[in-house]
N, C-alpha and C positions, 0 to 999 in steps of 0.2 A: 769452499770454506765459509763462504759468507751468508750463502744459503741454508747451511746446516749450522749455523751462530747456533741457534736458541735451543739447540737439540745440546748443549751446555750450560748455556749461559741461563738459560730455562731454570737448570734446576735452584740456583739460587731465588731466581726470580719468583719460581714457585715457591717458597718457601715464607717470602719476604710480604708476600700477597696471599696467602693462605687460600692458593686455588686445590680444586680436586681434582682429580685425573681428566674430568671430561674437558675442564678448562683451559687445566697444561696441551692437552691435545690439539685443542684451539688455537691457542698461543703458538704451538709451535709449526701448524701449519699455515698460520697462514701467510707468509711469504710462500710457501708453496704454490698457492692458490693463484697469486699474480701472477707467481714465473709459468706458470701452465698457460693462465689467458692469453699471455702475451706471443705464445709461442708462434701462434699459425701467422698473427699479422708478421713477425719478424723474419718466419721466414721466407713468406712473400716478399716483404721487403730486400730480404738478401737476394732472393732471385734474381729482382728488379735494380737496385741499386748498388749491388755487391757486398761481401760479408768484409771489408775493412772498413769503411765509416758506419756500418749498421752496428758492428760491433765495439767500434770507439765510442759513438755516444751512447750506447747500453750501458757499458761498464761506468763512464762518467757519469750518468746519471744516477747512479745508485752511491757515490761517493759521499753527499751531502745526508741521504738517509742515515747509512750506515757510522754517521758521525754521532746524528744527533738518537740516536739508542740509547747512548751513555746518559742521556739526560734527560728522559723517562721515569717518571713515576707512578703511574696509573696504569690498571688493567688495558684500560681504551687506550692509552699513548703506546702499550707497546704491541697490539694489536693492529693500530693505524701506521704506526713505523714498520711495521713487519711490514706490511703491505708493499711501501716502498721499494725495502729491501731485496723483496722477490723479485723487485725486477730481472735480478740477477742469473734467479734462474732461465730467463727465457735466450740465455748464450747457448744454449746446446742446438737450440734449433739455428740460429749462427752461423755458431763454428760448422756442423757436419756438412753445411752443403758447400759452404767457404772451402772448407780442405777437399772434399772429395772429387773437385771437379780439377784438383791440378793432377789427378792420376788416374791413369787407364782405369776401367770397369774390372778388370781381374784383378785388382789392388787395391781398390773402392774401400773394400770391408776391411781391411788393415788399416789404410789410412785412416778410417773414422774410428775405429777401434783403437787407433793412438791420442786421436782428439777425446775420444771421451774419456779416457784413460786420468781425465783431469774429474774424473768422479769422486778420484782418492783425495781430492780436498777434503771431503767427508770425514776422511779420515786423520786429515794430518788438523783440521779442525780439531779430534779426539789430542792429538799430541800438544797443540800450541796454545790454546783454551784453556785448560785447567790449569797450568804452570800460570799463566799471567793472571788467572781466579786467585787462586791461592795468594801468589806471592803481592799482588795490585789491587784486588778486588774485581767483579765483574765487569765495572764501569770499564774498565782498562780497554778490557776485551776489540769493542765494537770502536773503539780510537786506533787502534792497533790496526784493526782491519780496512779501515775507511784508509789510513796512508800507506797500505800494501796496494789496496785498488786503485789509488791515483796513481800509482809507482806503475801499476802493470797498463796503464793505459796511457803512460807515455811511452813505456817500451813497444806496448804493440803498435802507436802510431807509426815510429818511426824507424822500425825492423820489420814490417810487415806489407804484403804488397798486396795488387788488386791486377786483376786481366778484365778489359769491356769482354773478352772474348765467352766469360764465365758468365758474363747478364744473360736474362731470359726477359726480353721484352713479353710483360702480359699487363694488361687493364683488369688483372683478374681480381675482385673485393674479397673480405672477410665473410661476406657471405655465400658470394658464390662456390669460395673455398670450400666450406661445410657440406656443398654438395657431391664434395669425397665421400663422406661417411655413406651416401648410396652404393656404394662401392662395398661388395662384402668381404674382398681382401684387406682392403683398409681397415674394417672395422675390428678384423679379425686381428691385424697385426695392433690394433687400439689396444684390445684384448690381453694379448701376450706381453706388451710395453707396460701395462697398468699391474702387471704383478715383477717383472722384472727388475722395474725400474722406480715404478711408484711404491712398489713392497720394500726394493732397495731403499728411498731417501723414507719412508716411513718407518721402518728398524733400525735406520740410522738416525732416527730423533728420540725415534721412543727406549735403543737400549740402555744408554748409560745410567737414568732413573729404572729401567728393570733389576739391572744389575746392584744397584745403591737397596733398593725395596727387595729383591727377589733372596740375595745372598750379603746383605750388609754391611756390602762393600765402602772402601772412601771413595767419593768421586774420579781421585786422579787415577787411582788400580779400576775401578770403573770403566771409564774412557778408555783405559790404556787397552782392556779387555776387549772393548765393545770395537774397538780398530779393529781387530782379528776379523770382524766381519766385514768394515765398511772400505779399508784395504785393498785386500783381494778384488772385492767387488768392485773396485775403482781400477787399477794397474791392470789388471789380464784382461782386461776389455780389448786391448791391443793384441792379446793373442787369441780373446773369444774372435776379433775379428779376420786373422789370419789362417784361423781353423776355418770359419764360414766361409772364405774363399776357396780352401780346399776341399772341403766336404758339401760344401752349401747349407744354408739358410735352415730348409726346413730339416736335416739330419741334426743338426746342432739344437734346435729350436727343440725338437719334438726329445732329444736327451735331456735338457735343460729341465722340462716339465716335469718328468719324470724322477729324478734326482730331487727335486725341488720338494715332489710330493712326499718321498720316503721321510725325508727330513723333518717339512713340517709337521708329518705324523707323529714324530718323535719327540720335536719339541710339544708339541699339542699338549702332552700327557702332564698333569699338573701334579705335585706331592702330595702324594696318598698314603696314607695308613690303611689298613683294614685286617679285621681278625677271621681266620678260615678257622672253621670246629672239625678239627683233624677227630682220629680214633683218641688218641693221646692227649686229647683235650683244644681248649681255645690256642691258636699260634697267630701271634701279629705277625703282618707283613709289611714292610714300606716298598715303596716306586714312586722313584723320582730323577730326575736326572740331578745328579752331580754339576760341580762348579767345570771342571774338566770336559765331562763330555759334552754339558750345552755348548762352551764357546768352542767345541773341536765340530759341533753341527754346524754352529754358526757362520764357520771358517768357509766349510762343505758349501753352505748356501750360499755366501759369500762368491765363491768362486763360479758357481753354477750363473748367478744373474751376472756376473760379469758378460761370461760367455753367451748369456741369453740378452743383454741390451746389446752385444755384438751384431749379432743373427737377425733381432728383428731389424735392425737400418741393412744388413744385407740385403733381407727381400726387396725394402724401397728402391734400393740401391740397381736391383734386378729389375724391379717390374717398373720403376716409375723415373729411369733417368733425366730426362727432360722435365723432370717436376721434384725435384729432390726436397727442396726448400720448401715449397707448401705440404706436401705431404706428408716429409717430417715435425713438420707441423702439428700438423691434426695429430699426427700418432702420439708427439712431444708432449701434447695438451691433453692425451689421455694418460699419457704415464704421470704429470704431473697432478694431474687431478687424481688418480688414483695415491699418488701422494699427498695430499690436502685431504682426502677424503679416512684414507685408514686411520691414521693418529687420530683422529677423534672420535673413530667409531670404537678404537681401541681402548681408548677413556673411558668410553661409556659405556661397555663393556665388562670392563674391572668394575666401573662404580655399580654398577648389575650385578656381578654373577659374585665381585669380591677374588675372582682368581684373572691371576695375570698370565697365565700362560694362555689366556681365551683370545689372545691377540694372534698367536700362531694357528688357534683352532679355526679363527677368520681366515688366515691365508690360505689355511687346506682347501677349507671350504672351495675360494678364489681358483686354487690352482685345478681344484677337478674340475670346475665348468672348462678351463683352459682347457685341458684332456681332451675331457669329449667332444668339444665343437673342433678342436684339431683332428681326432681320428674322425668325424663324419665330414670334415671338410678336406683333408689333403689324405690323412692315412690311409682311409680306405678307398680312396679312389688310385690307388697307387697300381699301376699295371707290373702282375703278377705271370701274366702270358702275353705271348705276342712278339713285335720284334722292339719294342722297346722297352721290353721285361730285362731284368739283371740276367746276365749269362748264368747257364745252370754250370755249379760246379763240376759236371762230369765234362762238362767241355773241356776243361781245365785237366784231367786229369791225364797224363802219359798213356800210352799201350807199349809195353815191351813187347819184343822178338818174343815168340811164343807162346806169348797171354791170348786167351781167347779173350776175338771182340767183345766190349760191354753188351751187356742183354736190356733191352730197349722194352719200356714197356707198350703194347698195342695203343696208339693213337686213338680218340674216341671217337665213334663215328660222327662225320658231317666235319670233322677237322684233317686238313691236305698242308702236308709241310711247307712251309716256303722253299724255292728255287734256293734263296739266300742261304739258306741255312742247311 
């Protein structure tokens, strides 16, 4: 909630300071920006000193920022308060390795897919924001928030516990960390966090002004709209992580992509007119999407990055258990950057081309390099023959009393069956 403040409180703000889109985009990432940086040292830290006092003084240190928002008046005050404020976001890398190591590796990706499930503050940001805008004014807002986060950092002190047995003794620095990114599964799972999850908290700042600009909406029907994406995308993260335990990582990952892609093709398409010179003469045509069916996309993709910020902490979760904390890290500071990074490209984009649907033509963009560096790095290396090939369906199939045996096709020379099989 307190991370996604200005992706609300923005819009008055923009209004009052007569910024332009490329500005608002500035503005509203840049707590993003800090909650990214901070990600990798904290979860080193969690490693090392464990995620209950790492994650007590996070949360209280952003209590005093988060106060003084309300009493801001200048472009640069709220610019340098954001800053503060992001610290907030560096709890994800925190919490995942805090909770994941009180339960077996088969339940790994449920478990963190319940912690992150705390995504839908984004969301309930959309519900609790505008009513206290409206009815108190803005100022309200970020007073509101600052004595919810002191509220929740005395409850996690002292409902909350810590096992030595969860430390990972390492002398490992902020720098030596970064020499993960040598690592090209890491880089790759950077890759897939930066549109699932950085695409998530960047449509969750920029839609409720799309929505006010795009369809003329009031703010409050706005927000209320723009939850239908950020929602979903927060709550079923708990079941994107219960699916990746039963199907795995990259089964889930590699649908997520795909789904993601149809979508944002769809939204991509911006309101068009144009006249076709039929036999019968000139006939206009429109396309565009409706008020209905963007947020029923919305919803779709919504749901897909749930599933998909599931999947990617699976794989860590798989390949990197004795390093969960750093790891998630790196990946944490790619998805957050890739959050800081899109809102403003998104600005600057509209203030260019003058169309706002050029925001979803960048994430197309985003999601086909995902595609193709997924299918030349895991899809197509997938074993298609052999004995760790998926069983062929004729295996599977019955012979009744009287059927003649299946007819097998000749084996091709220099290939001898296995004994096993």
């Amino acid at each position: 909630m307190v991370w996604m403040m200005f992706g609300v409180i923005g819009i008055p703000i923009k209004k009052a300071l007569d910024l332009n889109a490329t500005q608002f985009g500035l503005l509203t990432a840049m707590p993003i920006l800090t909650g990214s940086l901070v990600r990798v040292p904290l979860g080193i830290w969690t490693d090392r000193y464990g995620g209950r006092i790492v994650m007590t003084l996070l949360m209280a240190a952003t209590v005093p920022a988060i106060w003084l928002m309300s009493y801001a008046t200048q472009y640069w005050h709220f610019l340098t308060i954001g800053l503060f404020v992001g610290l907030a976001g560096g709890s994800f890398s925190v919490g995942t390795p805090y909770v994941a190591r009180w339960f077996p590796k088969k339940r790994q990706g449920f478990a963190m897919g319940v912690y992150g499930a705390g995504n839908s503050g984004a969301a309930v940001n959309k519900f609790v924001a505008p009513v206290l805008l409206v009815a108190f004014g803005w100022t309200v807002v970020p007073q509101v928030y600052a004595a919810m986060m002191l509220g929740t950092v005395l409850l996690f002190w002292f409902f909350s516990h810590s096992d030595p047995a969860h430390r990972v003794p390492s002398n490992v620095k902020f720098t030596d960390q970064l020499k993960s990114l040598k690592d090209p599964k890491v880089l790759r799972y950077c890759q897939y966090y930066s549109i699932v999850f950085g695409g998530y908290v960047a449509l969750s700042l920029w839609m409720v002004q799309y929505y006010v600009g795009e369809f003329g909406l009031d703010i409050r029907v706005a927000a209320l709209l723009a939850a239908c994406f950020s929602l979903p995308g927060g709550v079923l993260r708990a079941f994107g992580g219960w699916l990746s335990d039963r199907y795995g990582a990259h089964s889930m990952t590699w649908w997520v992509m795909w789904v993601s892609w149809v979508c944002l093709f769809l939204l991509s398409y911006p309101q068009t007119d144009f006249t076709v010179f039929t036999v019968n003469g000139p006939r206009p045509f429109h396309i565009g999407l409706n008020l209905y069916t963007f947020t029923g996309l919305m919803f779709i993709l919504g749901i897909a990055w749930a599933f998909g910020k599931a999947s990617v902490f699976k794989y860590i979760s798989d390949d990197y258990p004795h390093n969960i904390g750093a790891i998630s890290g790196i990946v944490g500071l790619a998805g957050g950057l890739g959050g800081f990074v899109l809102p403003i490209m998104f600005g600057a984009l509209m203030d260019l081309t003058g169309i706002r649907s050029s925001a979803f033509m960048l994430m197309y963009g985003v999601v086909w390099v995902s595609l193709v560096w997924m299918y030349w790095s895991e899809v197509r290396k997938t074993e298609v023959m052999g004995e760790h090939a998926p069983a062929s369906p004729l295996a599977h199939t019955p012979v009744l009393p009287g059927d003649p045996p299946p007819r097998m096709s000749p084996a091709p020379a220099g290939l001898v069956a296995s004994p096993a099989h």
